[in-house]
N, C-alpha and C positions, 0 to 999 in steps of 0.2 A: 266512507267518503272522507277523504284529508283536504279540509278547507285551508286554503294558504291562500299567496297574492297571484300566484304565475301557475297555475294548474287547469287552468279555464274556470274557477269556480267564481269568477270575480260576481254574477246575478243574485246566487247566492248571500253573499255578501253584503250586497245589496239590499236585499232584502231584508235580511236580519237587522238593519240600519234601519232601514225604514220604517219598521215596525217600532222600535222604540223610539228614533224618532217622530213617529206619530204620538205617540202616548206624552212625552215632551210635551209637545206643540199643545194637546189636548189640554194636560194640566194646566199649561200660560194662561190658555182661552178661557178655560172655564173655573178654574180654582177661587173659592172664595176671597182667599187671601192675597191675591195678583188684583194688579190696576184692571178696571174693564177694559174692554177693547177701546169703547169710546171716546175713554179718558185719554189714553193715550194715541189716538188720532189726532185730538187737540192738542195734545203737546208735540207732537211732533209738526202741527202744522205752525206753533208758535217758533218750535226751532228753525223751521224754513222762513220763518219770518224774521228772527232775530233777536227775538225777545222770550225766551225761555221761561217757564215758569222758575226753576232753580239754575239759574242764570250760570252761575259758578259753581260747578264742570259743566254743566251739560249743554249748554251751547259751544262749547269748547270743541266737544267731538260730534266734528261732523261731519266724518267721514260714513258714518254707520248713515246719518240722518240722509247724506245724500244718496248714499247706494240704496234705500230705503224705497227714496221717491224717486230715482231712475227706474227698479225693478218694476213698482208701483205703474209708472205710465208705460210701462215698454208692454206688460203685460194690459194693461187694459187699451193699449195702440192694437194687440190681437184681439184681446176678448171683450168687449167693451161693458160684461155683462157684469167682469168680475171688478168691486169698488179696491181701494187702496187696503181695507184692514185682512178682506181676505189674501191679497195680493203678499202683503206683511205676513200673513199665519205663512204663506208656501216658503217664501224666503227663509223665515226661520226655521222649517222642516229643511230643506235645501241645504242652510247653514250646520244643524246638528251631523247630516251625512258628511258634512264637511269636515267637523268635527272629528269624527271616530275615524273615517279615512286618516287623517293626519296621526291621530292619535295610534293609530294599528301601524301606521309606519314607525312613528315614534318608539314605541315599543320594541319594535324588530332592532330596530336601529341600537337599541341599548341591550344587545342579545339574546330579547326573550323570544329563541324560535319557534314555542309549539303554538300553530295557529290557534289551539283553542283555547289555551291558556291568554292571548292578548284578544279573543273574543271575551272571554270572561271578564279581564279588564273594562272594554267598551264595553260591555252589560252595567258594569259598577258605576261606571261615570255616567250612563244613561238615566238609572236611576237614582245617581244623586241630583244628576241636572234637573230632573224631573219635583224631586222636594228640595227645590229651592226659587219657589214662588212665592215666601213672604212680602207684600208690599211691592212684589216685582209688575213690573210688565213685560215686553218681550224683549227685552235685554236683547237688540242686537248688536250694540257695542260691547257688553260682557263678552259673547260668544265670539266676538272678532278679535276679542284681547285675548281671547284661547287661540282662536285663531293663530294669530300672530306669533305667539309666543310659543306652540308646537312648530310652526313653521323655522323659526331661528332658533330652538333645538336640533331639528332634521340638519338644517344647515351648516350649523358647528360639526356635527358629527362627520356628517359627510367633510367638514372643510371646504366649504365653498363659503369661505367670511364674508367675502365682499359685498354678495348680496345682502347683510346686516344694514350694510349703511342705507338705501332705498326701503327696507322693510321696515329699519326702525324711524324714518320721517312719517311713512304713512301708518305707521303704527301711533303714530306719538298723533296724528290729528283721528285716530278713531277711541281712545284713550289714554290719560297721562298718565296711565299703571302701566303701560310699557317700557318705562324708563328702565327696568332692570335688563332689558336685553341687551343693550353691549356691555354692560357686566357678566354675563351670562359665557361670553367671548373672553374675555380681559382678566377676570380674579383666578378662573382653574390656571389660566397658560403662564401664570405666575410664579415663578421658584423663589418661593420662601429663604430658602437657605445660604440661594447664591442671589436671592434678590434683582435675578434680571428677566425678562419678559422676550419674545420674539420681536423684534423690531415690526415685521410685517404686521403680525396681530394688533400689537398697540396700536398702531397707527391705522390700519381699520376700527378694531373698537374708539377710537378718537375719535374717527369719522361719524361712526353710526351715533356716539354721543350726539355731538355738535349737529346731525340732520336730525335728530330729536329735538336739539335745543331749538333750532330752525323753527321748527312748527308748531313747538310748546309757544314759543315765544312770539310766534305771526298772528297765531289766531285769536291770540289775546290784543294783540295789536290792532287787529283787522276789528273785533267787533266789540273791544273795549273789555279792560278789567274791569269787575267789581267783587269785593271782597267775598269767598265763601261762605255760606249759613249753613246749619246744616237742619234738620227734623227739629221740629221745636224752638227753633232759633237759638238752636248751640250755634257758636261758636270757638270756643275755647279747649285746649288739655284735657281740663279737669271736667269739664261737662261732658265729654263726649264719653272719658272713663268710664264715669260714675251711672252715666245713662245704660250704657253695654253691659257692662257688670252685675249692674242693681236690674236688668230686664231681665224676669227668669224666661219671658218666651225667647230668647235670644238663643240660649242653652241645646233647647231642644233642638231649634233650629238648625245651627250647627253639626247638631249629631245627624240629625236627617241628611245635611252637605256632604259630611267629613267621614259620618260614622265613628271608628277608631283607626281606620287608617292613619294617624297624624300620628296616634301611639304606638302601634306597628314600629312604624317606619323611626322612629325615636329611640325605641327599643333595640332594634336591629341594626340602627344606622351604618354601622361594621362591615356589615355584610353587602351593602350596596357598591353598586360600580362608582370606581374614583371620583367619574363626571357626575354622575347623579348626587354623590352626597357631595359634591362643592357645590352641583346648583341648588340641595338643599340649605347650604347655612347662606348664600345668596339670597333664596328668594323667600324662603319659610318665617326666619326670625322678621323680617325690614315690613314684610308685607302683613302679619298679625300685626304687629305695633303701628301699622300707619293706621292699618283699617278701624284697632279700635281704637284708636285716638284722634281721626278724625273723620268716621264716619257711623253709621249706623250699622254695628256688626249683625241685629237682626235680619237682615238683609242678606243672606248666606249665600244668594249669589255669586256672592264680591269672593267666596274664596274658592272658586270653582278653576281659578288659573292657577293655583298650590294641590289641588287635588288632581287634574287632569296632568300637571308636568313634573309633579314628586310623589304626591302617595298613594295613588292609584299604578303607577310605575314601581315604584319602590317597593308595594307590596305585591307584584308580579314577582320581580328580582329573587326575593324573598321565599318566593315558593320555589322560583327556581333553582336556589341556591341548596334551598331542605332539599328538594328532588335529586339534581344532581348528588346530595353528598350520601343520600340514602343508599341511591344504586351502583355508588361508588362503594361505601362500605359491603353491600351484598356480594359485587360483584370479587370484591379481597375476600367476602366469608366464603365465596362457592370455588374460591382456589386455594384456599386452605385445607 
């Protein structure tokens, strides 16, 4: 059986999706170390209200909070039987098929063609996503900032820019770690040498910046700044460092997210496709240094958007590249 996208296998497919993301959704709900469900009903009822427990981000995005509490009533407007938090577990089994659909295009899209080599992919990311429940809850802004960010991949590739500019506003009010997507457009299409850019590009990527800025900047407006705190009432560089660094659960964390993929793909970087290693020195270097400097790297969630769009990719490329040069060499040794 050769599982692909256009052979009628698409149930298939399906399926295999569904099963880990069950097991996903499983670990959210029930792992020790993730918010109860409880908790985070209450916070999210605080964010429909406006007053956030950690006010600065996460009232900020709320795009996720509201698609949350639409899915929420629409589903118990049918079943009246099922409350808000289970209504939340479907959405986010919903969202991971979402997920690996994007991501299994994504793949294709950067020429890795054997279907089960980018099912293998989607297995890796499944279970990274799945050990990365420290201190989580159900992250459905995380998984929408995947979201987002495969989808304005697919889009460059293909060359259909314009759409940047609408995905990156509404990206920018479902998270402000969106900000790298019209870079993602804008730094590859740039000639170093002769120093000039497509006209047409830049001035899409300008756009997509500026409807970012739009709604970086509204929604802070609309419900009011107040400065970020972060775990422990960091605030500062040097605290947040010191805290990430000196936490050895941080580490293992990490490897559970990342694995070695991140060495892989560092090692190899040579061998990647042109676009994939620009979007690496784009999004890989800016997005460790924010995260651990101003936020809780324990939290291994946060790098699930560098795994799913460089090293989980990267180390597909990679195998493809050994494969190709093997069969390349055999097939020089069997005509010799």
């Amino acid at each position: 059986m050769k599982l692909s996208y256009s052979n009628g296998n698409e149930w298939l497919k399906i399926l295999l999706y569904s099963i880990i993301s069950a097991y996903i959704v499983y670990q959210q709900a029930t792992h020790t170390d993730a918010i109860t469900l409880q908790v985070q009903l209450e916070r999210h009822e605080h964010k429909l209200a406006g007053d956030s427990e950690f006010f600065n981000p996460w009232q900020y995005r709320i795009l996720s909070t509201y698609i949350m509490e639409a899915f929420a009533r629409t589903v118990h407007a049918v079943m009246p039987s099922i409350d808000s938090i289970k209504s939340f577990l479907v959405l986010r089994f919903l969202q991971n098929i979402l997920v690996f659909m994007l991501a299994g295009l994504y793949f294709k899209r950067l020429g890795i063609l054997n279907p089960w080599l980018r099912l293998s992919g989607i297995l890796i990311l499944g279970f990274c996503m799945a050990h990365s429940v420290f201190a989580s809850d159900l992250s459905v802004n995380t998984y929408f900032d995947i979201v987002f960010y495969l989808v304005a991949a697919i889009l460059i590739l293909d060359k259909k820019y314009v759409w940047l500019i609408p995905l990156s506003f509404f990206a920018s009010l479902n998270r402000e770690t969106s900000a790298l997507i019209p870079a993602m457009l804008v730094i590859p299409a740039f000639d170093w040498k002769k120093r000039t850019i497509d006209r047409k590009i830049l001035t899409i990527g300008v756009a997509a910046g500026v409807a970012y800025a739009i709604a970086f900047v509204g929604v802070r407006l609309y419900f009011g700044y107040q400065p970020p705190i972060g775990v422990k009432g960091m605030t500062s560089f040097s605290e947040f460092i010191f805290f990430n660094l000196t936490f050895k659960r941080m580490y293992f964390q990490m490897i559970g997210t990342l694995a070695f993929l991140p060495i892989i793909t560092i090692l190899f970087l040579g061998k990647l496709s042109p676009q994939l290693r620009a979007w690496f020195w784009i999004m890989v270097p800016i997005w460790f240094i924010i995260h651990f400097c101003y936020s809780a790297a324990v939290e291994s969630r946060l790098f699930l958007v560098p795994q799913s769009l460089i090293f989980v990719p990267a180390f597909l490329q990679i195998i493809n590249h050994w494969y190709s040069g093997n069969n390349s060499a055999s097939a020089a040794s069997a005509n010799t």
